[in-house]
C-alpha positions as a Python dict, from the first residue, in 0.01 Angstrom:
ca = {
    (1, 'X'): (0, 0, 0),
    (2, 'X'): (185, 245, -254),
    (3, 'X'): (-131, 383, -393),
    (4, 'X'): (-301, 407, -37),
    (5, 'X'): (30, 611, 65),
    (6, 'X'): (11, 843, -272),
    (7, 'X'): (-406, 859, -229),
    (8, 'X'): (-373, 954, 145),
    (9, 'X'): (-89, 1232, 19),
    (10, 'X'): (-301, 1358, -250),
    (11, 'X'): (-634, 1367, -25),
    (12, 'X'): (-409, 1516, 284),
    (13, 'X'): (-267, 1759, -26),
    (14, 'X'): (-634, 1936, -109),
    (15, 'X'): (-762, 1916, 243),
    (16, 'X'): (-461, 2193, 331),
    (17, 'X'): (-471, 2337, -21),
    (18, 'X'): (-854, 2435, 44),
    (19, 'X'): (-765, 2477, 382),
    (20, 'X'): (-553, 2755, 298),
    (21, 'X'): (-779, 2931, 43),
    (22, 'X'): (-1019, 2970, 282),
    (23, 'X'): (-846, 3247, 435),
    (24, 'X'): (-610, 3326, 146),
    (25, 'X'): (-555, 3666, 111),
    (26, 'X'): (-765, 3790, 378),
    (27, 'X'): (-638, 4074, 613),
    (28, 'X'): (-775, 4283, 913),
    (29, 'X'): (-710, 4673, 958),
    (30, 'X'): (-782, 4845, 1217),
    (31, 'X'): (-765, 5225, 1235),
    (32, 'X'): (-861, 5508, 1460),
    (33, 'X'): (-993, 5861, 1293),
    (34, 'X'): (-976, 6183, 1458),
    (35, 'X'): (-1164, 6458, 1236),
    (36, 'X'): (-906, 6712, 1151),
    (37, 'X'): (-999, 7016, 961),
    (38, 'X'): (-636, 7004, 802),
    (39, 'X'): (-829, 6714, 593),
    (40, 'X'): (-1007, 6863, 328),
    (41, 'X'): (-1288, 6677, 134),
    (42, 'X'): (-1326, 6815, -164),
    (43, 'X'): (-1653, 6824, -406),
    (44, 'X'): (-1444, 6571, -636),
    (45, 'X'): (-1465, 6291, -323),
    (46, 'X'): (-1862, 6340, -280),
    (47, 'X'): (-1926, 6359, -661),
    (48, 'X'): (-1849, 5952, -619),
    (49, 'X'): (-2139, 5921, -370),
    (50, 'X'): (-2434, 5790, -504),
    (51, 'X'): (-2622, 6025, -291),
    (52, 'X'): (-2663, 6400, -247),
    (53, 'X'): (-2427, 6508, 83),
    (54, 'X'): (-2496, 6782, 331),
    (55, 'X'): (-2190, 6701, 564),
    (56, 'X'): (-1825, 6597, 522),
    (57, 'X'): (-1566, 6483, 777),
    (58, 'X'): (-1242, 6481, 716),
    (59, 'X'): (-963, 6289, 937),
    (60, 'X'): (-678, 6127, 983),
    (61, 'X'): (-614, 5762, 1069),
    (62, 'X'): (-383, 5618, 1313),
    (63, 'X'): (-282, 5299, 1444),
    (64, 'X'): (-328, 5206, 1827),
    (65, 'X'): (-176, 4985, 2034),
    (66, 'X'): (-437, 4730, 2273),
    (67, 'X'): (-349, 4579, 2594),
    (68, 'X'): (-316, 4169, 2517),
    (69, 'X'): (-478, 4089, 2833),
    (70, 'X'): (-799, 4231, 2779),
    (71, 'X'): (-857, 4466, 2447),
    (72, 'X'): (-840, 4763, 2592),
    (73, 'X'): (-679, 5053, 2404),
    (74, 'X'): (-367, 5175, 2573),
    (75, 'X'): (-237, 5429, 2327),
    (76, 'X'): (-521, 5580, 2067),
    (77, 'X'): (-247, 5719, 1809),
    (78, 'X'): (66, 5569, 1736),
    (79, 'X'): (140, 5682, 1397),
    (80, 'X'): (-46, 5862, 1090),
    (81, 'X'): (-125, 5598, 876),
    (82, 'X'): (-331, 5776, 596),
    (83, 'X'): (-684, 5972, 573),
    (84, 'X'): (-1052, 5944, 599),
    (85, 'X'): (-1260, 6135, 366),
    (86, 'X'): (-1652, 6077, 455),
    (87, 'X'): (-1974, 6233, 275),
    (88, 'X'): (-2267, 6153, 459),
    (89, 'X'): (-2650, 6220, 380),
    (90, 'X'): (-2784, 6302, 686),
    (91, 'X'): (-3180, 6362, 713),
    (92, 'X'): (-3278, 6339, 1123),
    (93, 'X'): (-3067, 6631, 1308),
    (94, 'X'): (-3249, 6537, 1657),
    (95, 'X'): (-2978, 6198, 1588),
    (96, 'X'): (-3263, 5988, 1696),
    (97, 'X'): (-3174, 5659, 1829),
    (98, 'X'): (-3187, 5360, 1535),
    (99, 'X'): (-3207, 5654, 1304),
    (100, 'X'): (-2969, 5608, 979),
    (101, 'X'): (-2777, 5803, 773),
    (102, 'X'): (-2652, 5745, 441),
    (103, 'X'): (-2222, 5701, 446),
    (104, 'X'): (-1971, 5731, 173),
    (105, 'X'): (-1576, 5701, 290),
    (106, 'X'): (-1190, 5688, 114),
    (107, 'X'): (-967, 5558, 325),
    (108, 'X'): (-643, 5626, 206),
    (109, 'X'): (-338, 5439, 311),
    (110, 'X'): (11, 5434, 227),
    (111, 'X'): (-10, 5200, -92),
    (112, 'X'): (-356, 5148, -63),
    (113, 'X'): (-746, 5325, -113),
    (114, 'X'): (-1065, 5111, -37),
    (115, 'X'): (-1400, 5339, -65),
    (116, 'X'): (-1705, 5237, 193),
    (117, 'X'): (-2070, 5253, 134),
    (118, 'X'): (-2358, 5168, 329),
    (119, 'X'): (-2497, 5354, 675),
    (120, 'X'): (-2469, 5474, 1027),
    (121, 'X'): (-2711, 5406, 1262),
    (122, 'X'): (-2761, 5630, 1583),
    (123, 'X'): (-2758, 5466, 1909),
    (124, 'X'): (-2720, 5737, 2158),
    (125, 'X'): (-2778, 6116, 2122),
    (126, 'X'): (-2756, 6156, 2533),
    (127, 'X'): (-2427, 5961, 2625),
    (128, 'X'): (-2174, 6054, 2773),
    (129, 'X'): (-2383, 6415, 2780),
    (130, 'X'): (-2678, 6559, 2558),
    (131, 'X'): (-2563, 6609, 2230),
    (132, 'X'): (-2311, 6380, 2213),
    (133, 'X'): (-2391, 6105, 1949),
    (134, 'X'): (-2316, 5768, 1907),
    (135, 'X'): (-2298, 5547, 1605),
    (136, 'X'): (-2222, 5247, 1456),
    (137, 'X'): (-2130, 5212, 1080),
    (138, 'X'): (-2134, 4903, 844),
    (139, 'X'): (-1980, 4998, 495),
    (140, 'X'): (-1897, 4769, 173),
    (141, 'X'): (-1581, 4823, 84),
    (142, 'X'): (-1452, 4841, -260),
    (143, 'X'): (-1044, 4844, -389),
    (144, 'X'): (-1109, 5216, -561),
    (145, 'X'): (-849, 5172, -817),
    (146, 'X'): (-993, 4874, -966),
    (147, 'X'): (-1370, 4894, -834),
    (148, 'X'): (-1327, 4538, -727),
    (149, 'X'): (-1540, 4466, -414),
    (150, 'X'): (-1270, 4403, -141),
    (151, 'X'): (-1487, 4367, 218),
    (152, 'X'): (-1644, 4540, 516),
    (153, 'X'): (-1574, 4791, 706),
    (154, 'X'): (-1765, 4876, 1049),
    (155, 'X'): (-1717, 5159, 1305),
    (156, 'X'): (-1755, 5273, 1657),
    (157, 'X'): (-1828, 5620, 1591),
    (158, 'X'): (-1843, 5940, 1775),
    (159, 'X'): (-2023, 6241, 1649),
    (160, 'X'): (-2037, 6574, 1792),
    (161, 'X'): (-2238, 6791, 1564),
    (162, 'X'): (-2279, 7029, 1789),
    (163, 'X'): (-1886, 7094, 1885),
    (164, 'X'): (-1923, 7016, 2286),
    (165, 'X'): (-1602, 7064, 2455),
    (166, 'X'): (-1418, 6784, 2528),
    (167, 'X'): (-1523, 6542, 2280),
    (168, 'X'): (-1381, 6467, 1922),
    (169, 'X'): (-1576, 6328, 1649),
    (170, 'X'): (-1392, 6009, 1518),
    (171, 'X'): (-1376, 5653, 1480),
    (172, 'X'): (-1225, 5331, 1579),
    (173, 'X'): (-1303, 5096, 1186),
    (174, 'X'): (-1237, 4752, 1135),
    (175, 'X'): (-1185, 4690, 777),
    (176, 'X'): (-1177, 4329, 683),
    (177, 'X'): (-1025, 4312, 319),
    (178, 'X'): (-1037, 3991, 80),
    (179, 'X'): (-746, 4065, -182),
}
């Protein structure tokens, strides 16, 4: 019965120690960026693309607050919790839809920097008004001190190339980080 007792402890033991790896070290941001000319990206943040650039956004990045009942945002800038710097490759100025463009990003936090690669793909270039355009971005993310890979980052993105009133370009990312 004793070594039943110690083999059910032991058994019990790993099923909550790999249990826990599992999801050891894993944490979700999630950030809003506003493009803010007060952001400067600088030739020494696109040299790191591994891709010629021919536009750069820079922004801030702020928390938000959502409503627990349903998701929806209820205040889109809390507090200023670091910077964006993007280079992106862009090759289709129409923005058709499902067309890509190449993305490089530093988000820069308070203690931490993760750089994003991958692309944006186009979904609208008509909605909410002509011009207007929509995106979605899926990015690796890397820990840019160490070059480690750390995650992914994706984005609901608004882009408004052509300066419309009323609309900002900017972003709401979900970074998923593995530390």
């Amino acid at each position: 019965m004793k070594k039943m007792i110690v083999l059910f402890a032991l058994v019990a033991g790993m099923a909550l120690f790999f249990a826990s790896a599992a999801f050891a070290g894993e944490r979700v941001m999630q950030v809003r960026t506003v493009e803010d000319p007060r952001v400067i990206v600088g030739d020494e943040v696109c040299a790191e693309a591994p891709f010629t650039s021919n536009v750069r956004l820079g922004a801030y990045a702020w928390s938000f607050q959502t409503r627990a009942s349903d998701g929806s945002v209820v205040n889109n800038m809390i507090n200023d919790v670091g910077t964006a710097k993007a280079c992106v490759r862009i090759t289709d100025f129409k923005f058709t839809p499902f067309s890509t463009a190449q993305f490089y990003i530093v988000f820069t936090f308070r203690q931490e920097v993760y750089t994003g690669l991958g692309v944006c793909t186009v979904t609208s270039n008509n909605v909410p008004e002509l011009g207007v355009v929509l995106a979605g971005c899926s990015l690796s993310l890397k820990d840019h001190a160490s070059g480690d890979d750390a995650g992914i980052a994706v984005s609901s993105s608004v882009f408004n190339p052509f300066r419309l009133p009323g609309y900002e370009t900017g972003s709401y990312w979900t970074l998923k980080i593995y530390e």
